[in-house]
ZAMARGU-4260 file (C-alpha; in steps of 0.2 Angstrom, whole numbers, plus 5000, padded with zeros to 4 digits):
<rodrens>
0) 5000/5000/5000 | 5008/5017/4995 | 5015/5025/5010 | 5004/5042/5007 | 4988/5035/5009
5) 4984/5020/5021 | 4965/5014/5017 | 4952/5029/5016 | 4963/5040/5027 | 4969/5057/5019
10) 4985/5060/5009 | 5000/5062/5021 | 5012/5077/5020 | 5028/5073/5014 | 5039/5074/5029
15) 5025/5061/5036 | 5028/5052/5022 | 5045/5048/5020 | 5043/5046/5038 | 5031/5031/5035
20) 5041/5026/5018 | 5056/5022/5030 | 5045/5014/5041 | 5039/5000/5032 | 5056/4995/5026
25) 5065/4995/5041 | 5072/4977/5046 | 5070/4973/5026 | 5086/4967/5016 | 5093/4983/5005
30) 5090/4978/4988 | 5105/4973/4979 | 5102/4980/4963 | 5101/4998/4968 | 5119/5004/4971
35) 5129/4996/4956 | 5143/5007/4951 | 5157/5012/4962 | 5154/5017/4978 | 5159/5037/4982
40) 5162/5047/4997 | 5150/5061/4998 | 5148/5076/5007 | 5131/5085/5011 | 5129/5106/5012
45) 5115/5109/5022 | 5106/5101/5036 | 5087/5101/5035 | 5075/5089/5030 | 5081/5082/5016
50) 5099/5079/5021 | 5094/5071/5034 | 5083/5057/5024 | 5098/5057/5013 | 5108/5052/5029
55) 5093/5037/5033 | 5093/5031/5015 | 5110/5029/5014 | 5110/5023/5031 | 5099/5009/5024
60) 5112/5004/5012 | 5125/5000/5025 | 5134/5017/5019 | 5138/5034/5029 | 5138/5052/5022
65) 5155/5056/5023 | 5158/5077/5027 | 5144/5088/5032 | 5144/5110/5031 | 5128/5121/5038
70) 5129/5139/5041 | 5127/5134/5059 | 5140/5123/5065 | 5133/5117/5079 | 5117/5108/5068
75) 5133/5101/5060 | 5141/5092/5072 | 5121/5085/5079 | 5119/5079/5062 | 5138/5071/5061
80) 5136/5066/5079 | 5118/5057/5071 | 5123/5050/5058 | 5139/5046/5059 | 5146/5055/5050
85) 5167/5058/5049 | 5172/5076/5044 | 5163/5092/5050 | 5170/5110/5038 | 5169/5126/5046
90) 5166/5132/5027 | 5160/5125/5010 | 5178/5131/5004 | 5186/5118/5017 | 5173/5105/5008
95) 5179/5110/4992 | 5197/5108/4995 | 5196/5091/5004 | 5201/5079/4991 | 5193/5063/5001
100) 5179/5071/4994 | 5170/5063/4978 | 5153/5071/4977 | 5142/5083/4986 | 5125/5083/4986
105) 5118/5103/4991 | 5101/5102/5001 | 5100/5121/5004 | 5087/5132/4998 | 5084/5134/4981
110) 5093/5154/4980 | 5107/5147/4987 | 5112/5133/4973 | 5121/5144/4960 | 5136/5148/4972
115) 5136/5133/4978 | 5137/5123/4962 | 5148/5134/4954 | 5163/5133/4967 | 5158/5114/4972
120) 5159/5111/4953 | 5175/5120/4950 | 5183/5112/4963 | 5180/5096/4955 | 5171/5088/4963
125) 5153/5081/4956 | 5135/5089/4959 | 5118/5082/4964 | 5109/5098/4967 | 5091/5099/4976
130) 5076/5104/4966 | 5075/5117/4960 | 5092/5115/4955 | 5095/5133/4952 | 5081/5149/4951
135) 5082/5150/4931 | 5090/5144/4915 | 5104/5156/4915 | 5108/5150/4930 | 5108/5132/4924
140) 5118/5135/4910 | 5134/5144/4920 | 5130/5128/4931 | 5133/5115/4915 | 5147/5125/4907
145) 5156/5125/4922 | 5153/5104/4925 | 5157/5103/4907 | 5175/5113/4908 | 5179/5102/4922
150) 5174/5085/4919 | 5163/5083/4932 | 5143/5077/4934 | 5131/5089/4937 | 5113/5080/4942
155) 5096/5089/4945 | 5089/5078/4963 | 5070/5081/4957 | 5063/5061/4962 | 5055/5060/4945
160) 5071/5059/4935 | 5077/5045/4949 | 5063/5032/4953 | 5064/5014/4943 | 5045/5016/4940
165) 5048/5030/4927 | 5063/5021/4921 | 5051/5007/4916 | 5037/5015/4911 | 5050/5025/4899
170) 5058/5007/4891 | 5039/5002/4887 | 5035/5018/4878 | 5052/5020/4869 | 5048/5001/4865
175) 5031/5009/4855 | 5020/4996/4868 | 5007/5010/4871 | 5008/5020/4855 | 5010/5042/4854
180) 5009/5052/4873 | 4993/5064/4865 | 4991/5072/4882 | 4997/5073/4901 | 4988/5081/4915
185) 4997/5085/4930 | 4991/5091/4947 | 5000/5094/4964 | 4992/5103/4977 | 4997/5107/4994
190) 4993/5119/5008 | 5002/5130/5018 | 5000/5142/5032 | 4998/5159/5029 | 5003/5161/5047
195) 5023/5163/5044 | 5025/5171/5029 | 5043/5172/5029 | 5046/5153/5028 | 5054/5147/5011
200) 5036/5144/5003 | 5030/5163/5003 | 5046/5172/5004 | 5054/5178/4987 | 5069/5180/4996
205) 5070/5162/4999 | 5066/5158/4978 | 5046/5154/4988 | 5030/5150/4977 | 5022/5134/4969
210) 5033/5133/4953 | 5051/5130/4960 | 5045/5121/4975 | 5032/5109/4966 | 5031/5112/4947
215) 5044/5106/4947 | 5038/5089/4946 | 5024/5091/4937 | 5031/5096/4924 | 5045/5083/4926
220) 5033/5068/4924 | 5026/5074/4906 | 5043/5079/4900 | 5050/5061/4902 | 5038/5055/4892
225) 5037/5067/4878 | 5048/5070/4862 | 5054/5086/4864 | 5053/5100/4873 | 5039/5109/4872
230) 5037/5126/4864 | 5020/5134/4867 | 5014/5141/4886 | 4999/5149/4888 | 4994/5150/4908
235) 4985/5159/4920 | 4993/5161/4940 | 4988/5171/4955 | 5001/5181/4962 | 5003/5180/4981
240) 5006/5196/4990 | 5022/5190/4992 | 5027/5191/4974 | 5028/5174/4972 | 5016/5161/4963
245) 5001/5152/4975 | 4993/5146/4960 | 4992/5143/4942 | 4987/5132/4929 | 4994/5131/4910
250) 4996/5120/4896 | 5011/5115/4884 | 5015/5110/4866 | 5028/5104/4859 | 5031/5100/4840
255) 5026/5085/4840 | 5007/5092/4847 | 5009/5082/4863 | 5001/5093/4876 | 5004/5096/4894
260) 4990/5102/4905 | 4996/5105/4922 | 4986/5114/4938 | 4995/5119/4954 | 4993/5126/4973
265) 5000/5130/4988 | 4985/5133/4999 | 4974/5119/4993 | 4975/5100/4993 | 4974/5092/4977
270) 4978/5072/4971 | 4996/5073/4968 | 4991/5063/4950 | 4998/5061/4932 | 4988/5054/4920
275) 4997/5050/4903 | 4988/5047/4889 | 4993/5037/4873 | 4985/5029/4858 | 4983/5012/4867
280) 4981/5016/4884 | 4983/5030/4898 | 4995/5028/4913 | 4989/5037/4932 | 5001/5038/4946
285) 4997/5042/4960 | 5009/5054/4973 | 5020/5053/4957 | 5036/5062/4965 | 5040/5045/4974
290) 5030/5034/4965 | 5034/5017/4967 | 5018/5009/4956 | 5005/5014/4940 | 4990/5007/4934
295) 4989/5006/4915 | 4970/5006/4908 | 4968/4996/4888 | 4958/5006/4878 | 4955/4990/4867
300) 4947/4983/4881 | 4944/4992/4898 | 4957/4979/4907 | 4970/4986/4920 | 4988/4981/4924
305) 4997/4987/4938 | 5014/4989/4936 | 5029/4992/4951 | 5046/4997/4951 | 5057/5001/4963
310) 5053/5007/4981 | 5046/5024/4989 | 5056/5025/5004 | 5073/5022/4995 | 5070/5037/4982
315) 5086/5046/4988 | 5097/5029/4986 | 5091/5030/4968 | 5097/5049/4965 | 5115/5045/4975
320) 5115/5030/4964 | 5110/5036/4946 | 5125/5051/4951 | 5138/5035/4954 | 5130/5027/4939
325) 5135/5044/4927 | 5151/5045/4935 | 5155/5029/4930 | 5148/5030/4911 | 5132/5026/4910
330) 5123/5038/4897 | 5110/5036/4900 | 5109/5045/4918 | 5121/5058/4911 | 5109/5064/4900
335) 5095/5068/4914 | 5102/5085/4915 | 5096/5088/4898 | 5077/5083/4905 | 5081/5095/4920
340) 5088/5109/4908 | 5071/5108/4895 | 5059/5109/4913 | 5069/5125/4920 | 5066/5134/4902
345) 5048/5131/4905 | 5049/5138/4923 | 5058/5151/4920 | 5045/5155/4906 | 5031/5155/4915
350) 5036/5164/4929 | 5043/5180/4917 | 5027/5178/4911 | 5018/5181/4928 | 5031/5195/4934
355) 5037/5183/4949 | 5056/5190/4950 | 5068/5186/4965 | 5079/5198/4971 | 5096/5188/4965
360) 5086/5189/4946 | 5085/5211/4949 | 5102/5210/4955 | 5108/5200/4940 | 5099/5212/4925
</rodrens>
């Protein structure tokens, strides 16, 4: 049973469902077809959330985050202290420079990522970056040239990209089983307080709003599956007094005429779904940022098949292991940045479009 919904009871948050996710593998064997390439030794900046259910994945694995940096040292040496971990920085400049250091995986808010990929990038070392990986295209590209110039791998951390459903689901439809994508339709909504508006999801100094904190995956789910990029955006957003996006919806084309239709919130629940549909069949998923399972529905006949790949509560494994993967040669996860490139030009698009501006973006013109 998916993790975010147990029987008839209402969707869990997120935090509550990674929570429940690492729950219900716990005492489980670690799949032995997950980490395949050689092992590296990474280093986290940042120690919030998601760092630490990087530390609990790994920590599934039998394997340890090796070096750890925060603004605050002190939540530093907690989470070394934690998770075990063997080297606490006083700066990210001391991470760079360490050459025990293979990779480092950068947790912190979504305004911060450029700086940090560029000098974690210089120094060599390779890059799996939160989502959003950085506030704009422009942005992204400096972040690629710079991966580029120094032979290392720079990996976007958005789930989608990561989960062996999608990796499956993509060999079948590249293998022509359920004909042309003609349409996806993608919704995420969540709700926030508007009790603290300077938390990261209202404050345009923190890069808040729906688009860079869950667009992202929307628009990430129908991108895998189309055949290019898409081209035409029309859309329609309210603007929180904030300056950034609470909600919009919008639709995409691309050349091919595969459309997009995609509806977002941050102040109302809606299904996290994607339903993709093709000329034989269409494809829902359900909580699709960690997905783990799909139902496919025949048109030629009304039948269903469920299909599963993979598991929710090791979604992070997957991200550390398709950056190994790349690192060691495998094309196939070196070209997800191309996927994450083609969803940023669409963000970035859209919120021109809607006048939702960070400061760093004022600064930068």
């Amino acid at each position: 049973m998916d993790a975010q919904t147990t029987g008839n009871a209402a969707p869990l948050d997120a935090a509550a469902a990674a929570k429940a996710a690492f729950a219900a593998v716990v005492g489980k064997p670690f799949p032995k077809d997950v980490f395949t390439a050689p092992e590296l030794s990474w280093a986290v900046i940042g120690c919030g959330v998601i760092a630490n259910q990087m530390a609990q994945s790994l920590a599934l694995a039998g394997r340890k985050v090796y070096g750890i940096v925060n603004r605050t040292r002190s939540k530093a040496e907690a989470f070394a202290r934690e998770y075990g971990v063997e080297r606490v920085y006083d700066s990210v400049e001391e991470l760079y420079a360490d050459p025990a250091v293979d990779a480092v995986y950068i947790t912190t808010p979504h305004n911060t990522h450029i700086d940090y990929l560029c000098g974690a990038l210089a120094a060599g070392k390779h890059v799996l970056c939160e989502k959003a990986i950085t506030l704009n295209s422009a942005e992204l590209e400096v972040a690629r040239a710079i991966a580029d110039e120094h032979g290392v791998v720079l990996m976007d951390a958005t789930t989608v990209l990561h989960m062996p459903l999608y990796v499956e689901l993509m060999r079948r439809a590249e293998a022509g089983e359920f004909g042309r994508l003609r349409l996806a339709q993608v919704n995420f909504g969540s709700w926030h307080s508007y009790d603290d508006l300077s938390n990261r999801f209202w404050n345009r100094s923190l890069a808040g709003g729906a688009m860079l904190d869950i667009g992202v995956y929307a628009l990430s789910v129908a991108r895998l599956f189309m055949e290019s990029q898409p081209t035409e955006v029309v859309s329609l957003a309210n603007v929180f007094k904030t300056g950034v996006d609470e909600e919009s919806g919008f639709v995409t084309r691309n050349a091919e005429g595969q459309i997009g239709v995609f509806s977002l919130t941050m102040h109302a629940k809606q299904p996290k779904r994607a339903t993709l549909c093709f000329d034989d069949c269409y494809i829902e998923i359900m909580s699709y940022p960690r997905a783990d399972r799909a139902t496919i529905t025949w048109t030629a006949d009304g039948h269903r098949e469920e299909v599963s790949a993979g598991i929710e509560a090791y979604a992070l494994c997957y991200e550390i292991a398709d950056l190994e993967k790349a690192v060691a040669g495998d094309g196939s996860k070196r070209e997800l940045i191309g996927y994450a490139s083609d969803v940023m030009d669409i963000m970035t698009r859209l919120r021109r479009d809607w006048g939702v501006v960070y400061p760093e973006e004022e600064s930068a013109e």
